[in-house]
ZAMARGU-4260 file (C-alpha; in steps of 0.2 Angstrom, whole numbers, plus 5000, padded with zeros to 4 digits):
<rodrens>
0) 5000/5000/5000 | 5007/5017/4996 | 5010/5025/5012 | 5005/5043/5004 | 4985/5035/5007
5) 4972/5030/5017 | 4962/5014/5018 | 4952/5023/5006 | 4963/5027/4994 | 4962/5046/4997
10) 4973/5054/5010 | 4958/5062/5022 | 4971/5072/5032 | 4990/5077/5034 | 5000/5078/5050
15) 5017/5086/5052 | 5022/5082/5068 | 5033/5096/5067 | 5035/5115/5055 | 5050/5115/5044
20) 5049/5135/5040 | 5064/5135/5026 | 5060/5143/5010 | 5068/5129/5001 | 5062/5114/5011
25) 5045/5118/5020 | 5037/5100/5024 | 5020/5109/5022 | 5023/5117/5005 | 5031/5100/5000
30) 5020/5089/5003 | 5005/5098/5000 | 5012/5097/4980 | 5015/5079/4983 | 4995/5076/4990
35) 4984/5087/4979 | 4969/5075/4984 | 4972/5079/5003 | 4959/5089/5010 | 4967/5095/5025
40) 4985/5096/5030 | 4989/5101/5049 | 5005/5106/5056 | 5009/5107/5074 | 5026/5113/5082
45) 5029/5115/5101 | 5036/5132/5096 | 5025/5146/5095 | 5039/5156/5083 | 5039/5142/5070
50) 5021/5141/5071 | 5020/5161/5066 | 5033/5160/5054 | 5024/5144/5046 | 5009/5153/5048
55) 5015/5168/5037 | 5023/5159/5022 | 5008/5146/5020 | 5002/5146/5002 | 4990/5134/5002
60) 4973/5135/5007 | 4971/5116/5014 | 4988/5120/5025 | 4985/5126/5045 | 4997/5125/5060
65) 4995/5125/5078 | 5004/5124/5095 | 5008/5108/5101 | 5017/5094/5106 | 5018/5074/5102
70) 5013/5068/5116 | 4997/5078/5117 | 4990/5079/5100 | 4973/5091/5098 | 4967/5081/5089
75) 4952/5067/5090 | 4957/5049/5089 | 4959/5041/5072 | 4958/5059/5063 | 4971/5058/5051
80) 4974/5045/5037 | 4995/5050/5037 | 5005/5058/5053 | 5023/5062/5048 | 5037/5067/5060
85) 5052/5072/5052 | 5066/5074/5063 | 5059/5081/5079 | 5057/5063/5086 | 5076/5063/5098
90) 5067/5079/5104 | 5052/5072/5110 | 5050/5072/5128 | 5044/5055/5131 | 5047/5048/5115
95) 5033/5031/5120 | 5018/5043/5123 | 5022/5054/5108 | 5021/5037/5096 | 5005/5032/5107
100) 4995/5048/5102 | 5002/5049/5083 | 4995/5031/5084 | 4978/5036/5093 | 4977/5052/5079
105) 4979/5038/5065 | 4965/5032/5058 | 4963/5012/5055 | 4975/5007/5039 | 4985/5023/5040
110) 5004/5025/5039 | 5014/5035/5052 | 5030/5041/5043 | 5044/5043/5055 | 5062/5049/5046
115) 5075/5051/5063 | 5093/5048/5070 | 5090/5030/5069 | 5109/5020/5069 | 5117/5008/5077
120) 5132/5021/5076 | 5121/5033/5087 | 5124/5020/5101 | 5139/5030/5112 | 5126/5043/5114
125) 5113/5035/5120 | 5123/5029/5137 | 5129/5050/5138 | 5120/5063/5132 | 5106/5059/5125
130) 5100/5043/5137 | 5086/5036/5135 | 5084/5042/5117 | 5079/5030/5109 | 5093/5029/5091
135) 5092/5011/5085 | 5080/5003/5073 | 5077/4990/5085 | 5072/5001/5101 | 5061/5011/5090
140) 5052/4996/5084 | 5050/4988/5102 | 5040/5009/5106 | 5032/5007/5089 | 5025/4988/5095
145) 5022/4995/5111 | 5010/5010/5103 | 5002/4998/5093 | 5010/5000/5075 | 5008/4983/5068
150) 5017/4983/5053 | 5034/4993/5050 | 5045/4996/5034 | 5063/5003/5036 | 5072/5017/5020
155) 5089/5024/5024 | 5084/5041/5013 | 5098/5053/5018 | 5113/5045/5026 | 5121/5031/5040
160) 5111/5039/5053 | 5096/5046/5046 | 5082/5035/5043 | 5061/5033/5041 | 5053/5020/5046
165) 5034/5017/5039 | 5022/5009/5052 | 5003/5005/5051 | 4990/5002/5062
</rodrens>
């Protein structure tokens, strides 16, 4: 199943869970030209700046952003047919509950696009600075299981430690 739709083919709902505000790279921008069949794509950011500067270069009527954080998502259960997170994930507070709610948010047969630091290189971090990060494949599928992602699919887009995993409910 292509993981740019839903169950029914169409994607319902777009959710960034974070703002990228580049000119060049904006996720919003981007993937609003990739989905011209979705009908809604929302962006939230725990940072009220990005939210205004996201806010102020939107060009697209189906695009909207608000404050807010993975692990508590404003949004209804089983809302969106697609959550993407792109590189806030080691940022995320309690990276477990931040899954569970894109999982909640994510409507039966969606896809949860998650593209991180995900490496077994990234390994000496995670007993210093950033412990309990979670930085390999295998302890982000364990939190993936444990949200109740059923099925995942690993890419290596950008590099040895970059890389996006595909999970559905």
């Amino acid at each position: 199943m292509d993981p740019n739709r839903g169950a029914a083919g169409q994607a319902r709902h777009l959710i960034p869970a974070d703002v990228d505000t580049s000119p060049r790279t904006s996720r919003g921008r981007l993937l609003a030209d990739r989905l011209p069949e979705a009908k809604e794509l929302v962006g939230i950011d725990a940072a009220a700046g990005m939210i205004a500067v996201a806010q102020s270069t939107a060009n697209d009527p189906r695009l909207s952003f608000s404050h807010g954080v993975a692990e508590n998502l404003p949004h209804p259960d089983a809302s969106f047919d697609l959550v993407v997170s792109t590189t806030s994930f080691d940022h995320w507070e309690d990276q477990g509950a931040g899954l569970s709610e894109c999982a909640r948010v994510l409507a039966p047969n969606g896809h949860f696009v998650l593209t991180d630091l995900f490496s077994g290189l990234l390994v000496p971090t995670m007993l210093f600075s950033h412990r309990g990060r979670t930085r390999t494949k295998h302890r982000a599928e364990a939190l993936l299981r444990a949200a109740g992602f059923r099925t995942t699919e690993w890419h290596s887009p950008y590099s040895l430690i970059i890389g996006t995993v595909v999970a559905s409910k």
